[in-house]
N, C-alpha and C positions, 0 to 999 in steps of 0.2 A: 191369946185366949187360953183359959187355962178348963172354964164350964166346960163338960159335955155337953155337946150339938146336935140336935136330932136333923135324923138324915133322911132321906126320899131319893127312891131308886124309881126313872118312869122306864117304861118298857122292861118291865121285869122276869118276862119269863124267858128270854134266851141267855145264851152261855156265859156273856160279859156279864148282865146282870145277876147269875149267879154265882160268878166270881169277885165280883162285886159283895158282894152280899157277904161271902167266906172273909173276905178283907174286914170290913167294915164288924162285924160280927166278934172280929178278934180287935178292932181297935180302941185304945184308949179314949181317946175322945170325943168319940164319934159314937153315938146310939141309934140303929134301925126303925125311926117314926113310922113309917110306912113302904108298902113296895108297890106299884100301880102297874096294873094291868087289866086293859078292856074287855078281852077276851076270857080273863077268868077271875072275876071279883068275887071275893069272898071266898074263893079255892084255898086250902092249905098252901103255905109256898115250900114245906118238905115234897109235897107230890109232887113237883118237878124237880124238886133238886133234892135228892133224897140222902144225900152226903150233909147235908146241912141242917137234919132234923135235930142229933143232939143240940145242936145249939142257938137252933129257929123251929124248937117244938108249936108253938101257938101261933107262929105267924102268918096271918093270910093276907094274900092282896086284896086291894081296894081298888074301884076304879080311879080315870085320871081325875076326875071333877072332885074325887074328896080329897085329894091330896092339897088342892088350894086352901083347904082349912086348914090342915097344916102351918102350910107358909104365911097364912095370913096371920097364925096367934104365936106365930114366935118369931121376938125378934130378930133372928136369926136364922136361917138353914142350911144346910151343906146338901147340894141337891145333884146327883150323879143322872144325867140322862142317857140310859142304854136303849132309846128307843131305833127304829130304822132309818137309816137315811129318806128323807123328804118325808118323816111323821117326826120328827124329833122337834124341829125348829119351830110351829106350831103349838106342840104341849110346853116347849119352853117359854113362846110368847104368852100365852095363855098365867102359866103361872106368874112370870115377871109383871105382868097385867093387875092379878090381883095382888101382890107383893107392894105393889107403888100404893094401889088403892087403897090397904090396910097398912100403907107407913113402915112395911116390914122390910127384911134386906138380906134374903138370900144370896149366895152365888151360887154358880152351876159351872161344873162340867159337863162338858157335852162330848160323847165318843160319839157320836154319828160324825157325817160329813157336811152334814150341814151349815156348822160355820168355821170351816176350816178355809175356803176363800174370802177373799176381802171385797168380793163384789158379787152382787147377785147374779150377775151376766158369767162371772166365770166358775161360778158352782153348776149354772145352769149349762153352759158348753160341754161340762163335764156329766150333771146325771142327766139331762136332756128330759129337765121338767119346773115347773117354776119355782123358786124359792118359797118357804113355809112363811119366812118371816126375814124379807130383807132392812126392814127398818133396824132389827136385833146383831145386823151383822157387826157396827160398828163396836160394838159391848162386848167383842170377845177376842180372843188373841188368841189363834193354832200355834205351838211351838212343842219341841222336846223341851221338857224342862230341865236336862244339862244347857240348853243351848239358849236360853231366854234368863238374864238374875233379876231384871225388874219386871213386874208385872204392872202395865199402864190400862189394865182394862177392867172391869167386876167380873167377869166370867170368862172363862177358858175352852177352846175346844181342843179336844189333843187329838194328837194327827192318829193316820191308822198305823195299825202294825205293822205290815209292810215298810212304811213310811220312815216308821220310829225307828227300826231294824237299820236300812236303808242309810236314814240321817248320820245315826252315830257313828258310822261305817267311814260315810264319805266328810262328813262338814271337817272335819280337822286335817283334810287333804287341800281342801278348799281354803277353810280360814287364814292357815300356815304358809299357802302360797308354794306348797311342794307338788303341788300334781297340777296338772293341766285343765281347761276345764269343761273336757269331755271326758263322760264317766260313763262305764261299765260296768252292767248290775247283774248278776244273776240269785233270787232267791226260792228257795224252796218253803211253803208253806203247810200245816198242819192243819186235817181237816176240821177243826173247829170253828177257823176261821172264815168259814164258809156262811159260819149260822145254825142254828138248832132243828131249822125245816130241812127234813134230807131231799137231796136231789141227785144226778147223776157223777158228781164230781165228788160227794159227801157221803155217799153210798158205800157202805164197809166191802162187801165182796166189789164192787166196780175199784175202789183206791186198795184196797190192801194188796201190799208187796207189786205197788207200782208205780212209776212218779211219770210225768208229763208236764210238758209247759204249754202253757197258754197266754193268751192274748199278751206273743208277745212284741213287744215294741208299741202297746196299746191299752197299757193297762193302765186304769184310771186314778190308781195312785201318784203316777209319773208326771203330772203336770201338778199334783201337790208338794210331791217330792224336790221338783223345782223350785217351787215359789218359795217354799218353807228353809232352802237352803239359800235360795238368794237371801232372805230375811235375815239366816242366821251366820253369814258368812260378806254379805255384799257383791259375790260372785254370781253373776248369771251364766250358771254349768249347765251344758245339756249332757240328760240322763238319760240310755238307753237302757231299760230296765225289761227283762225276760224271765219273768216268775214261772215257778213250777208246781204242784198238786207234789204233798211227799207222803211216803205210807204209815205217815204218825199224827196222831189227833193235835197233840199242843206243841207248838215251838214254831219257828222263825229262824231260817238259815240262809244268810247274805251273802254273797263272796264280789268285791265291787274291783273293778280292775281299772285302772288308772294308768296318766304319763306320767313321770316324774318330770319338773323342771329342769332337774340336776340330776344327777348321778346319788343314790341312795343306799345304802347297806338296810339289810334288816333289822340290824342296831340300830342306826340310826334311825329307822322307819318307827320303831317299839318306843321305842325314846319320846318320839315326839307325841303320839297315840298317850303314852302314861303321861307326859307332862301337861297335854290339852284335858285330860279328865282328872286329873292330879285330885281337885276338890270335889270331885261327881263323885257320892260314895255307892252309887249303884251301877256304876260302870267300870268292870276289873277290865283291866289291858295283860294280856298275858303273853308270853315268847311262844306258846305252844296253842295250834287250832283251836277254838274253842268248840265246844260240844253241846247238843239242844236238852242231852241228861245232866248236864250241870247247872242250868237255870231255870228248868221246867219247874213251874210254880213258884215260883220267885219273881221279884221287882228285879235283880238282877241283869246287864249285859255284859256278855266277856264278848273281848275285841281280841284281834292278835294280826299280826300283819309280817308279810315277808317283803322283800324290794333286791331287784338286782338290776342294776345299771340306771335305765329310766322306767323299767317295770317295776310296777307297784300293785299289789295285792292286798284287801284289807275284809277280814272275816268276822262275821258279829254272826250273835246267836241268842234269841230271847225267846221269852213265851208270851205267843201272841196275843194270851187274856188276861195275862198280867202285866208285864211293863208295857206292852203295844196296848194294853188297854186300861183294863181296870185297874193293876198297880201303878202307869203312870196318873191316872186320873186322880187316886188317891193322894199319889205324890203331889201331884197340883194341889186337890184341897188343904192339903197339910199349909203347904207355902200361903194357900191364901187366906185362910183362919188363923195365921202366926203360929203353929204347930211346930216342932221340929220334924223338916221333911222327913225323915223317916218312921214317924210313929205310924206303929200298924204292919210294915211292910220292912221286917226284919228278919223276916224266918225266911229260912235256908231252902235253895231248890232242893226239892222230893227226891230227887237221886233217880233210883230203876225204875223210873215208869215204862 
């Protein structure tokens, strides 16, 4: 496709979506139809995201119900849902609903976690409430999109950033048959990724210049981080994963500790890391740590990894609203409107935030 695609963001007033929105806003392809949100229809969408006024001066949200007019008169849409886990899958049946009705043929991203499992029983063990819309689950495919080159479904859910972080860390330990396959995860996360509603973990004086882990060995990324690696690898790994609260709003910091099979050099560890992302252009492999100031606000991840004898260490570093979210989502829509994946999402991490 070569046309401009009008685009619809649901769940539009927290952080993804208006990261989301700063993406889309700069892309070639892609034009902002509308942004939905229940809670403030007809609100300017500069008044909450007020970094995006020069270049979203008119734009208000609409509720979810007129966004179906949308999708119904064009035939096409590129449709990003930033809504919460267990409201997402829902607004997304809803629209695909009327989409069939008026003959029309959206796809969607979905960043919730709605259909990132493959059955409604194991979404539901996880958020411990029913699924929105399990008839929808079979229509969408959770993957990192270095780790998936066909896509066999019309819509995509992408995993979370944690996840994302997580994956590209460990799957080329796993695929390559170099590490064992029990894994060791520690990340640190930024508090955006908590959500826009503050609470006591998101709270500036409660987090600033102070980091703790929680929920850990329990955190509910850890059974997607499984299944999403067995998918992308055929190795069923267990992941012990011990996340931390860190005293910076954006980024994603992994450090995954592994056996080696054999006996490894850090050459040889770098080596294999750059040749498994060899054609991923948003994944740098580098000799030296990678750092959350050099990808913040970027689609970007730097990997870097050390190994001595059967110790294996492998460190990733992204930004959790952009590649853990909204940058990879965009990257999905790219691939599935025939786009070249990278339009939109080629400017350079921010540097000193």
């Amino acid at each position: 496709m070569t046309a401009r695609v009008p685009t619809i963001v649901l769940g539009g007033t927290g952080y993804v979506a208006g990261e989301l929105l700063r993406l889309v806003s700069a892309h070639p392809y892609l034009d902002i139809a509308a942004v939905a949100s229940d809670s403030q229809p007809d609100e300017p969408v500069a008044q909450f995201f007020r970094h995006l006024q020069p270049v979203l001066p008119h734009l208000r949200f609409v509720g979810h119900d007129e966004v179906l007019e949308y999708v119904a008169a064009n035939p096409v849409t590129a449709v990003f849902s930033a809504a919460p886990h267990g409201v997402s899958a829902a607004l997304v049946d809803r629209l695909l609903s009327a989409a069939a009705q008026a003959g029309t043929s959206p796809r969607v991203v979905d960043i919730s976690a709605d259909f990132r499992y493959r059955s409604a029983e194991a979404y539901e063990a996880v958020y411990k409430h029913p699924h929105g819309a399990p008839s929808r689950i079979a229509e969408f495919t959770c993957a990192v999109p270095e780790h998936l080159n066909a896509l066999h479904t019309p819509h995509v859910a992408h995993p979370g950033c944690f996840a994302t972080a997580v994956l590209l860390a460990s799957v080329p330990l796993l695929a390559l048959g170099l590490a064992d396959q029990r894994v060791f995860v520690t990340g640190v996360t930024g508090s955006t990724g908590s959500g826009r509603q503050p609470t006591t973990g998101t709270h500036h004086p409660q987090r600033h210049a102070d980091m703790y882990a929680y929920n850990a060995l329990a955190h509910r990324h850890e059974p997607e981080i499984a299944a999403l690696a067995l998918a992308a690898t055929g190795v069923e790994a267990e992941f012990n994963f011990v996340p931390h609260s860190g005293p910076f709003a954006r980024g994603i910091y992994v450090t995954v500790q592994a056996v080696a099979r054999a006996p490894l050099t850090t050459h040889e560890l770098v080596a294999a890391l750059r040749d498994y992302y060899e054609q991923s252009i948003f994944v740098r492999v580098g000799g030296e740590p990678p750092r959350i100031k050099d990808v913040v606000a970027s689609n970007f991840a730097e990997l870097s990894g050390v190994a001595r004898g059967h110790n294996v260490v492998v460190t990733c570093a992204i930004d959790n609203l952009t590649k853990g979210a909204a940058g990879g989502a965009v990257q999905w829509m790219n691939r599935m409107l025939g786009f070249e994946e990278t339009a939109g999402l080629m400017m350079p991490a921010a540097g000193w935030t």
